[in-house]
C-alpha positions in Angstrom: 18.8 -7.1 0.1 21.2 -5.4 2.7 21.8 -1.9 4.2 25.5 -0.9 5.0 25.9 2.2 7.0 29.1 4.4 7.2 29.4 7.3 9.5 31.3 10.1 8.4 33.6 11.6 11.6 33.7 15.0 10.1 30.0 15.8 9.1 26.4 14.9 10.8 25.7 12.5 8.0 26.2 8.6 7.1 26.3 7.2 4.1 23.7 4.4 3.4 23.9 1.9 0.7 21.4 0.1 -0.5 21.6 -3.0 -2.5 19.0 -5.6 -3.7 20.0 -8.8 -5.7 16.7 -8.7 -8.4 18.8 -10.9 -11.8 15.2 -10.8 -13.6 14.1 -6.9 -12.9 14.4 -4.1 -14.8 14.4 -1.3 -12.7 14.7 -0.8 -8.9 14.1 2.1 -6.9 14.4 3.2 -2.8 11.7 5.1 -1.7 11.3 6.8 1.6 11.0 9.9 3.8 14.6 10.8 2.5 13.6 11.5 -0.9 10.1 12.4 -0.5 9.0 8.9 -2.4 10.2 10.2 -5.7 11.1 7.0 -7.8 13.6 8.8 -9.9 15.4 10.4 -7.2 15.7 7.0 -5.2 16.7 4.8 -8.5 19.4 2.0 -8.1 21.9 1.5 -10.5 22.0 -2.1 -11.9 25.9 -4.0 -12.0 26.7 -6.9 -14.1 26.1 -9.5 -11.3 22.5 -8.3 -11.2 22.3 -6.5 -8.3 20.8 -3.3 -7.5 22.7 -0.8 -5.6 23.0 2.6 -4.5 24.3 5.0 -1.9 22.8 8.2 -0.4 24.5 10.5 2.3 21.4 10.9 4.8 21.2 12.9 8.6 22.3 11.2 11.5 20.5 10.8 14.5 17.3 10.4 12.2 14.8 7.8 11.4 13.4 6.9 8.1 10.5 5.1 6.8 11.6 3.3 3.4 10.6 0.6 0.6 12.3 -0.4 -2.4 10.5 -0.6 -5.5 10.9 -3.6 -7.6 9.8 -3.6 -11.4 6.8 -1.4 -9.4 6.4 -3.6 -6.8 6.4 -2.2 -3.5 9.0 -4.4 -0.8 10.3 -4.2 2.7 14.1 -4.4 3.5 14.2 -8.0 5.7 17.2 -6.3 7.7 15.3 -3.3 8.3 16.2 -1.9 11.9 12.8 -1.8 12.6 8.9 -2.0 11.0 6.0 0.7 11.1 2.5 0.5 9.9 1.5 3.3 7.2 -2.1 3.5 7.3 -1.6 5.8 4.3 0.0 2.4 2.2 -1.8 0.3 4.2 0.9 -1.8 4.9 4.1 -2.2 6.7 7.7 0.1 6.0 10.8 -0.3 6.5 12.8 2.1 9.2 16.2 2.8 9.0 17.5 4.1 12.5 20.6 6.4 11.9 
């Protein structure tokens, strides 16, 4: 799993990619505050090598909570820039720091 940040000089947003290596899934998803947690709206496309990977223009100077979604299993990003508790989940998120 890795996060690759790009700002964009010319406009108050950076572009985020997300990737996760999952060979066996069949579906992959990031969900957070950025999308509103929709599954549909935070699906990753699948390439050949079996990765996951997609990439999503989001405000700067922002923090969001996030997990990715794993053949509907809920999982943190390792290089998270930071973790929060959710009471609501229960569990840990991932924050990405923009």
């Amino acid at each position: 799993m890795s996060i690759k940040k790009q700002f964009v000089k010319t406009k108050p947003v950076c572009k985020v990619t997300f990737s996760v290596e999952a060979k066996q899934a069949t579906s992959a998803s990031v969900v957070g505050d950025f999308n509103n947690w929709n599954l549909a709206e935070g699906a990753l496309s699948k390439l050949k090598n079996g990765t996951f990977k997609a990439t999503y223009d989001l405000n700067k100077d922002a923090s969001y909570e996030f997990k990715y979604v794993i053949d509907g299993e809920f999982v943190n990003e390792p290089e998270a820039d930071s973790f929060v508790w959710n009471d609501f989940a229960g569990a840990e998120n991932s924050v990405l720091s923009i």
